[in-house]
Every structure is written in structure tokens, then in C-alpha cells.
N, C-alpha and C positions, 0 to 999 in steps of 0.2 A: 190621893183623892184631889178633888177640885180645889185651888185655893178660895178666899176668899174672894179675890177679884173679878174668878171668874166666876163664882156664884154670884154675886153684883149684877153681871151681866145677863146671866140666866133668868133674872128675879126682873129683868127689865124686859123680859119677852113678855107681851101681850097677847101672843097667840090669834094674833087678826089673820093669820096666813096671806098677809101682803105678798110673801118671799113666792109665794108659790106661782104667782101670776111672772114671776121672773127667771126664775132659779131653771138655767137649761136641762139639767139632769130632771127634775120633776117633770119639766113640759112634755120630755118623751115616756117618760116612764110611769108619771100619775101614781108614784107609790110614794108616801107619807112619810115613812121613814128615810127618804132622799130628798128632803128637803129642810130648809133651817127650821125650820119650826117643828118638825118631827126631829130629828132629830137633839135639840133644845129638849123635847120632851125625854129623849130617851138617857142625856144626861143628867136629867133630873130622878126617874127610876133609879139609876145606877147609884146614886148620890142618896136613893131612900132605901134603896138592897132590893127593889121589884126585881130588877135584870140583874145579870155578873158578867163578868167579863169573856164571851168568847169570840169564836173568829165570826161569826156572824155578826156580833155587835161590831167585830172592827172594818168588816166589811162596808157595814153601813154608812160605818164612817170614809173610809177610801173612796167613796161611791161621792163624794163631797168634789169638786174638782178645784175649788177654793179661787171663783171665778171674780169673787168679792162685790157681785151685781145685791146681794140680800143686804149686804150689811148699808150700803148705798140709798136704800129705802125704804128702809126701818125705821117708820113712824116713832119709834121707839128708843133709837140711836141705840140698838144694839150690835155690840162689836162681837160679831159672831165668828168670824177669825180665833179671835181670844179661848173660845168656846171649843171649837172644834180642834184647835190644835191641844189645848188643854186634856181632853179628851184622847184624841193620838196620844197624849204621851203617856197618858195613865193607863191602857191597853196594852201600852208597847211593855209599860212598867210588869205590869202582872203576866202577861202574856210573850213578853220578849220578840226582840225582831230577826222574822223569818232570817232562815242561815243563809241562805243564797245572798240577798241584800247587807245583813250584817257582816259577810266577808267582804263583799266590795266597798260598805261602806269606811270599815274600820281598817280595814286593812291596803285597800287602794287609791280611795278620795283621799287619804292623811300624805299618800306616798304617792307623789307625783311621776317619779322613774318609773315605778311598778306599774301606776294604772298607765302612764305609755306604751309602757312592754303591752298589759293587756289588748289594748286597742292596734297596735301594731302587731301582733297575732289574729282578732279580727280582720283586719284590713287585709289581711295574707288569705285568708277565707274567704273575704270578698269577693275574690278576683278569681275564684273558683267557683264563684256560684251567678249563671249566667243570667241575664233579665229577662224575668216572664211577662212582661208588658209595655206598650209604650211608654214612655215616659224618659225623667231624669231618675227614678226611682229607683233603689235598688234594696233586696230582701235579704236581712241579717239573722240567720237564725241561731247564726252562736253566737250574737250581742243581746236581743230579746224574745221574749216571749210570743206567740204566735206571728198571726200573719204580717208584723210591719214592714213598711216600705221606707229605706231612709237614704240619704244621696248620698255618696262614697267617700269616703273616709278621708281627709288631704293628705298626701303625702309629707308634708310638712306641718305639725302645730305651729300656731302663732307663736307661743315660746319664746319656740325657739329660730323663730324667723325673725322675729325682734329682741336680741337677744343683747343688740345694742343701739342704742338709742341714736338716731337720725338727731345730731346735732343743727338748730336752727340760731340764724345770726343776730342778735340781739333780740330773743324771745318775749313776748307779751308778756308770758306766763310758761310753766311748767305743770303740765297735769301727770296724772298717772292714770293710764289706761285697765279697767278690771273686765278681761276677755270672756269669762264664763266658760264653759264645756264646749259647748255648741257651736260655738264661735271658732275656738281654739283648736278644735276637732275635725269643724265638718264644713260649716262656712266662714274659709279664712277671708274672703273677699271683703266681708263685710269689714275686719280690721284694717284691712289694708285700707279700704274707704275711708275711716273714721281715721288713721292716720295722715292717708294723703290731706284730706280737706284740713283737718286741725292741723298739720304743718304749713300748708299753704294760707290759710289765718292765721300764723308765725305765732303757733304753740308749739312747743317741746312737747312731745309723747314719749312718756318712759314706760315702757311695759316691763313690769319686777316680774324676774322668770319665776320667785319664788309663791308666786301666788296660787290656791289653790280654790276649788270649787266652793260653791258660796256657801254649801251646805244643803238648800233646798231639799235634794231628793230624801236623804237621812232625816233633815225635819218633819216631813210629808209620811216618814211612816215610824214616827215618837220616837227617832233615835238622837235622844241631846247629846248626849255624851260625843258623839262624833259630831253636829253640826255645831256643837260649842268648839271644841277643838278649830277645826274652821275655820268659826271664823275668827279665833286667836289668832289662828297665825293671818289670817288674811288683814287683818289689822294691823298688825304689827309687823308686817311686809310694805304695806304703804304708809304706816309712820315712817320706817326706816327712809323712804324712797325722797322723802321730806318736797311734798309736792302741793301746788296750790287748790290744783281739787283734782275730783276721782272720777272719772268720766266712764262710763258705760253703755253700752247696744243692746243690752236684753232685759225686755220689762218686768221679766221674771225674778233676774239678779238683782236689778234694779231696786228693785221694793223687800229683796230677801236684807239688800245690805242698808237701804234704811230704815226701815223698821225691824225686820227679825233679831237683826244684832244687838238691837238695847233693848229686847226680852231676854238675849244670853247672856250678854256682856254687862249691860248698867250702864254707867256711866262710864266705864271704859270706854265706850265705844261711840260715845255724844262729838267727840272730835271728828274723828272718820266718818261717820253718818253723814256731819254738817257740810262735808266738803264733795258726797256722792251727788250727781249730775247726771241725767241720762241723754247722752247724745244729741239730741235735736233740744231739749231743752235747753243747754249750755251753747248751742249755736244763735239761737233766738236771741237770749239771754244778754249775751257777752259782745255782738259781732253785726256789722253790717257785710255784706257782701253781692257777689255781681253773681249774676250765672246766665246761661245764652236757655233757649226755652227751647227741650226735646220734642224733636215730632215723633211724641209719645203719649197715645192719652193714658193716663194713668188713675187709678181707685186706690182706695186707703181701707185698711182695715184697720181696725182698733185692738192693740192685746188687753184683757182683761187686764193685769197685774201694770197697764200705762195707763190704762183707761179711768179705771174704777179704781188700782190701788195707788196711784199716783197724781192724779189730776192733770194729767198732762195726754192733752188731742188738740191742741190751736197749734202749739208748736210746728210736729212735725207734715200739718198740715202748710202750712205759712211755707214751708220749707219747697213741699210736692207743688202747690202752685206758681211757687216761681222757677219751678223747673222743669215744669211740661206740663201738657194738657189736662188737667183736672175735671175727673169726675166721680163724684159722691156716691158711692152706693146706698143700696137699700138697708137699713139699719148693720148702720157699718161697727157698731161698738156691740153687738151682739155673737157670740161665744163662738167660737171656731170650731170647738169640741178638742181641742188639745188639750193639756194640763200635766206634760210628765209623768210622772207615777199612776193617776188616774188614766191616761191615756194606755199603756200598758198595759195594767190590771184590768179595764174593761173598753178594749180597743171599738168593739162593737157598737156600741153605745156613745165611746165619744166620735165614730163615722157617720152613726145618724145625726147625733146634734152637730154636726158639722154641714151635711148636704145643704140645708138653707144656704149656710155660707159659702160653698160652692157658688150653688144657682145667684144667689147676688151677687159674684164677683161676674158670673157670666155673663147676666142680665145689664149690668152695668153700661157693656161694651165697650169697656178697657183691655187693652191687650195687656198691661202689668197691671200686677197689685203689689202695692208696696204696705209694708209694718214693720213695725216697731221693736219684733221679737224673735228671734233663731226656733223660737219654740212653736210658734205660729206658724213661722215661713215652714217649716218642717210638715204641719198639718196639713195647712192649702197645699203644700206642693202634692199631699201625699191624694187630697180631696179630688183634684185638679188631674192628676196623672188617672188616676183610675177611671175620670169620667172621658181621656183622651179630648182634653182641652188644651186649647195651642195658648191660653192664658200662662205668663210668667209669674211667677214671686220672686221679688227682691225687698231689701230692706231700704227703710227711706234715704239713709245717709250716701248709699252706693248712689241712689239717682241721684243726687245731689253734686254725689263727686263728678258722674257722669257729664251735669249740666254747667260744672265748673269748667271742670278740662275740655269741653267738646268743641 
């Protein structure tokens, strides 16, 4: 059941339904149980024996996209994160997690060779399954669940494409680069970016082959045991690597390896946390630099998990207007409708709460849109292709590299 901490939390809801005025899964669906305050309520049933544990109650909760826009304006300062994954895992406890995911999780996220093998049999199925629309899109049926659209697989992981470190002549610093899935998988571009520009700022990029998934997806449906695991080793992979800090491109890992890690770890993990950096933050930060200005007008979207779970939007903007044409969309920190597992499990629903964000990347009148996150770029690309818009997605650090070397 609940700890204490998280009944704290629960006990600090006031039940003003602020959340609901924000929360994108509520705005389409106006059902009470999808949103933080219904479901606050339905943790507190469960916690008095009204409800018990079934798949609908965990349903409810996966319907959560953990966009972290509620806990951001809660009159209340309620850490509703805390809440709902608390919950996740007390579901997963009683009710155990689905077979299909608990095989991938425990047995291929821990094993890096194996979930290669997997994805390199994907990839082989790829190139057998032709494209039913314009776009850069392409449809995986032996990777996921219904109808997604995802861009083709690299032939090459980042890995193992950096598998030895681009030595630099008398280095600033030495970082260690933490790639994610997505990255490593599908948009290697975006590494290759984030090391040309950090080497040409005369950093050392060491990318540790032995690094593994941050956990996220196994967290996201109460499987600790595997996202502890994790990020064991993923700690103890860049202790080993003995580096001045931990640099990253996706706002999703981003914020799993600052915050998630000292819910599994403790204090283990207060070193490695102190030293994670997300990309355009550690540019801002650390570094002046030159760049020529793209004739390119370019829009910014905001990932949740940069936005709201990080505090970081001046950076990688600072970054886009000195590197081409800047222009602001319509409430540009407003939801994509991505969120991994959520996205998945009710693909439907995160396409509606995504059209908005479509129509203001197009309204804009930007021919790219740039973010923050492999997990976004992935949604707008998918948002984007189906509406047969000649709009790009890239990520900010790529234009960046762009307007260095151009």
C-alpha cells in the first residue's frame, strides 16, 4: 500500500479541480477519473477498501500520460507524480505486469546484445513492409501495438558507432554522453550532433557502450524491480567512465535520471544525478559560441518532461534564435499527445491531443520545428506525416550544429 509520503501528498489535495482546466487527457475526454484529482480520489478509495485492485482501476491510471502540467499548478503543491506512480506500483504489486512487457522488460532492457538481436530482427521486417503514406513514416507491426507510424530503424546503434571516443587536444572537460533508446535506435543524427558541437567546444564525449535504458518504460507500468536494476548499472557505468558531467538529448531520460533515480537508489545516486545536464542546458551554461544564421525560420516546441519536469525552455531557445529564423508558436509548451507507454496503450487519444499541436506548428509558418525530445520528434513527425505537411522535425542541437558548420 501507499507509503506514508505518499499519503502526505494525497492529504494535500484540496480537490479545487484546478488540474482539470490543464490536464490534456481530461480536455478531450471530460472523464473525472483522468484526471489528477479523480484519480487522488480513487487512490484514496483503494487506501479505504471502496475500490481493489483491477485492470480497470490500472487502466485509469495508464490513461495518466505524466505530462507533469498538474503538479506545476497546484495551489496546493501537490507532488502528484509521487502519487501516481505510487499507485503504478501497487497495481503492478497485486496484479503483476502484463507478460508481453515483463519479458521485454526483464529479460531485454537488462540485456543489451539480446534487445539488439531483437530490434535487428525488427528492422529485417521493416524492409518488408512497404509505406502506405506520404511521409518519412514507416509502420512496425512486429514492434508495436496497432496502427503506429515510426521512421526506420538505423542501421547502425550509436553504441556502437562510438564505441571509441574521439579523442580531443587538450580538453575543457570530459563528459559522458547517456543516448537513451531513441536516440540510439532510430535518431542517430541527433548524437552525432550533440558530439560534433561538444567536440568542436573542445569537450571529450565518451559514450560507455555499457549503458543501458533509463528504465522509464518498466517504471511507467510498476515494474521496480527491473527499473532499479537499470539504473544500477546505468550508474555505475558512468561512475566507472570517471567524467565531469553526464550530458543528454531526451527530456524524458532527462528527468528519469534526475529525479527517478533518488526514488530507487538514495543516496547512491546523489553523485550521478548532480553531474546530469540536458544538452542545450550545458551549452548555455558552460560555453560562448559563434554560429552563421540559417535561412531557416524555425518554431520550438516544448517537451513536457523539459518543460514542466525540468525548468529548462530559455536555453534551448537562446540556442534556435541564434541559429535561424525564429518564430514562436501558439502555446508552444502545450502537450504533443506523446508519452511512450501512454502513447501505445491509447494511441487514439494521444492523436487527438496532439492535432492542436499539429495545427500550431503549421499556423506558425515555420518550415521546421525543433525539440528537445526523440519522443516528441517521433509524435509531430507522426502528427505531421499523416496531415501531409512538408513541415520538418529536428531536434535543437542538430540546428545548432547546422549553424555552426554551415
Amino acid at each position: 500500500m501507499l507509503t506514508k509520503e505518499w499519503q502526505a501528498e494525497i492529504h494535500k489535495c484540496a480537490k479545487c479541480g484546478k488540474c482539470r482546466s490543464i490536464c490534456p487527457v481530461f480536455i478531450e475526454t471530460g472523464n473525472e477519473s483522468m484526471v489528477a484529482r479523480g484519480r487522488i480520489s480513487l487512490a484514496e478509495a483503494l487506501r479505504n477498501g471502496e475500490i481493489f485492485h483491477t485492470e480497470l482501476l490500472r487502466d485509469y491510471l495508464l490513461s495518466c500520460k505524466k505530462c507533469l502540467r498538474c503538479s506545476s499548478i497546484c495551489p496546493s503543491g501537490v507532488d502528484y507524480d509521487l502519487i501516481i506512480q505510487a499507485m503504478l506500483d501497487d497495481v503492478a504489486n497485486h496484479l503483476g505486469i502484463w507478460l508481453i512487457p515483463r519479458i521485454i522488460f526483464r529479460l531485454f532492457l537488462t540485456r543489451r546484445w539480446l534487445f539488439n538481436l531483437l530490434l535487428k530482427t525488427a528492422s529485417t521486417f521493416q524492409r518488408l513492409v512497404p509505406l502506405k503514406r506520404h511521409g518519412t513514416m514507416r509502420h512496425l507491426p512486429f514492434m508495436l501495438m496497432g496502427g503506429r507510424w515510426i521512421p526506420p530503424l538505423a542501421k547502425k546503434p550509436v553504441l556502437k558507432k562510438y564505441r571509441n571516443t574521439k579523442k580531443i587536444k587538450n580538453p575543457k572537460m570530459k563528459v559522458g554522453f547517456y543516448v537513451g533508446c531513441l536516440i540510439n535506435y532510430v535518431y542517430t543524427d541527433i548524437a552525432d550532433a550533440v558530439i560534433e558541437v561538444l567536440n568542436h567546444l573542445g569537450v571529450e564525449v565518451i559514450v560507455p557502450p555499457k549503458q543501458l535504458c533509463c528504465g522509464i518504460p518498466a517504471r511507467s507500468l510498476g515494474d521496480v524491480k527491473t527499473a532499479r536494476r537499470l539504473a544500477e548499472v546505468n550508474v555505475e557505468v558512468f561512475e566507472n567512465a570517471n567524467v565531469d558531467f553526464i550530458i543528454n538529448a531526451c527530456a524524458t531520460c532527462g528527468r528519469t535520471l534526475k529525479r527517478d533515480y533518488l526514488h530507487l537508489l538514495g543516496d547512491r545516486a546523489l553523485k550521478f544525478t548532480d553531474k546530469i545536464y540536458d544538452v542545450s542546458e550545458f551549452i548555455e551554461k558552460y560555453f560562448s559560441y559563434e554560429t552563421k544564421i540559417l535561412n531557416t525560420k524555425i518554431t520550438y516546441h516544448d517537451p513536457c518532461h523539459l518543460y514542466w519536469g525540468q525548468n529548462i525552455s530559455k536555453q534551448p531557445r537562446d540556442i534556435l534564435k541564434r541559429s535561424a529564423e525564429f518564430q514562436e508558436m501558439e502555446n508552444p509548451e502545450r502537450c504533443c499527445g506523446g508519452g511512450g507507454v501512454f502513447n501505445l496503450l491509447h494511441y487514439d487519444l494521444s492523436t487527438k491531443i496532439g492535432e492542436y499541436k499539429a495545427k500550431a506548428v503549421e499556423k506558425s509558418g515555420a518550415e521546421v520545428v525543433a525539440t528537445g525530445c526523440p519522443g516528441c520528434q517521433l509524435q509531430i513527425e507522426d502528427l505531421l506525416a499523416a496531415k501531409g505537411s512538408p513541415v520538418k522535425c529536428t531536434h535543437t542541437i542538430q540546428v545548432l550544429r547546422d549553424a555552426m558548420f554551415s
